[in-house]
C-alpha positions as CSV (number, residue, x, y, z in Angstrom):
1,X,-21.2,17.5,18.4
2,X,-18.2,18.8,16.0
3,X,-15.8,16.4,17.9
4,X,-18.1,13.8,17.2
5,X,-18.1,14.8,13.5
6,X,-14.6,14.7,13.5
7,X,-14.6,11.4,14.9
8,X,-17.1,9.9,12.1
9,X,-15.2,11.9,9.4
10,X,-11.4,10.1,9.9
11,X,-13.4,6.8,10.6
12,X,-14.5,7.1,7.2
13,X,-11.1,8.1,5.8
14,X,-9.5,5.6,7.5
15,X,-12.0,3.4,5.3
16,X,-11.4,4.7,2.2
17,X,-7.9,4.3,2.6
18,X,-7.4,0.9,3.0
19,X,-10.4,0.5,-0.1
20,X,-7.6,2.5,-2.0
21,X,-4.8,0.3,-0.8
22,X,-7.0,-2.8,-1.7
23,X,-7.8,-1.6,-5.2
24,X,-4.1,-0.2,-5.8
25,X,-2.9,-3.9,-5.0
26,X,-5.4,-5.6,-7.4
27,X,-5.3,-3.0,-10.0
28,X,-2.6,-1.1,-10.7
29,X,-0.3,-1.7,-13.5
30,X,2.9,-2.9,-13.3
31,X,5.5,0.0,-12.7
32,X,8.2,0.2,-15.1
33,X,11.2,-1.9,-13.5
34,X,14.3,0.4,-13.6
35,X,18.1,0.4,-12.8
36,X,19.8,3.7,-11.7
37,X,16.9,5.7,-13.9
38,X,17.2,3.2,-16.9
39,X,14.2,1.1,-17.8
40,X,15.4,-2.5,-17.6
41,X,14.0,-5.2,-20.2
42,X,13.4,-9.3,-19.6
43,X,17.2,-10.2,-19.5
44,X,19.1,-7.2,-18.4
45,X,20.8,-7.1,-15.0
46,X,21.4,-4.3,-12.6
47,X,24.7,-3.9,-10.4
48,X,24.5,-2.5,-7.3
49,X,26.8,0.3,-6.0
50,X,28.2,1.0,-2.4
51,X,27.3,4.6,-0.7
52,X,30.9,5.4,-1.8
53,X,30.0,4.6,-5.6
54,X,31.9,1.6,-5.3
55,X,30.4,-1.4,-7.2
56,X,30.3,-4.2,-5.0
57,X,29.9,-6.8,-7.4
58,X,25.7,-7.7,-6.3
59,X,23.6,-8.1,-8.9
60,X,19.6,-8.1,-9.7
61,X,17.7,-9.3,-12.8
62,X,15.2,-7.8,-14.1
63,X,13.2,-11.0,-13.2
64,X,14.2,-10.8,-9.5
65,X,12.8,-7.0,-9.4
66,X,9.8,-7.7,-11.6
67,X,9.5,-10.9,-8.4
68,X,9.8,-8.5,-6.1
69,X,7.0,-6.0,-7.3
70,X,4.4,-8.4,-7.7
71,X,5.5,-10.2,-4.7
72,X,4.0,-7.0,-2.5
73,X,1.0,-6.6,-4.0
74,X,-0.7,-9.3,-1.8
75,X,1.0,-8.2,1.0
76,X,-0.7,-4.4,0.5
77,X,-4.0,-5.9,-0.2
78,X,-4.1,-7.8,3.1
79,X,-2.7,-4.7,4.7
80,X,-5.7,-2.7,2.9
81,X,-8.5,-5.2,3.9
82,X,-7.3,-4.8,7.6
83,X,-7.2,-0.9,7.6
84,X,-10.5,-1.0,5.8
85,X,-11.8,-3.7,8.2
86,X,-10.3,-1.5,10.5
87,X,-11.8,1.8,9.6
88,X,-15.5,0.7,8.9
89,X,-15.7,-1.2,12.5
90,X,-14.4,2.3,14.1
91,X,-17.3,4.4,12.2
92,X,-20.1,1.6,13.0
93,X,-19.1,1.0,16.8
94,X,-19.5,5.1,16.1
95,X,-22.3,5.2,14.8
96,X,-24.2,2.5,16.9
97,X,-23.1,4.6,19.8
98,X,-25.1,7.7,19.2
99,X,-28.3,5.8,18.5
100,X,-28.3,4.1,21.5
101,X,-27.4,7.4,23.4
102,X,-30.4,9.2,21.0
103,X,-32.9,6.5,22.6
């Protein structure tokens, strides 16, 4: 009975966690977009460095990161409806399986 418990209870968290990936995707603010801890603004540009601290002369707007934030965010959701889909399938297949043992 407790392992069956168990079962039902990380069934359901499995649910809730994709619900929260879903909802994270669809509404969470924007991060601030930032450049070796600086914030960057519409127009500024960020150089990358090597490992060795090298700058190797490749470069980033602030357009192409802002691009590449909200390019994610459907990529997470669909990620989230799966998990959740996921999950809630696990705890009914669950839970359809001890009534039909109870009867």
């Amino acid at each position: 009975m407790r392992r069956l418990v168990r079962a039902r209870v990380l069934h359901v968290l499995v649910l809730v966690a994709g619900l929260f990936a879903l909802g994270w995707a669809l509404f969470a603010p924007v991060a601030a977009i930032r450049c070796h801890d600086q914030i960057m603004r519409p127009g500024d540009v960020c150089s990358y460095a090597s490992l060795n601290g090298v700058d190797n002369g490749k470069t980033q707007s602030y357009e192409q990161r802002l691009a590449t934030e909200k390019s994610a965010r459907p990529v997470v959701a669909v990620v989230g409806v799966l998990v959740a889909g996921f999950g809630g399938v696990l705890l009914w297949s669950a839970i359809r399986r001890k009534d039909s043992l109870q009867q």
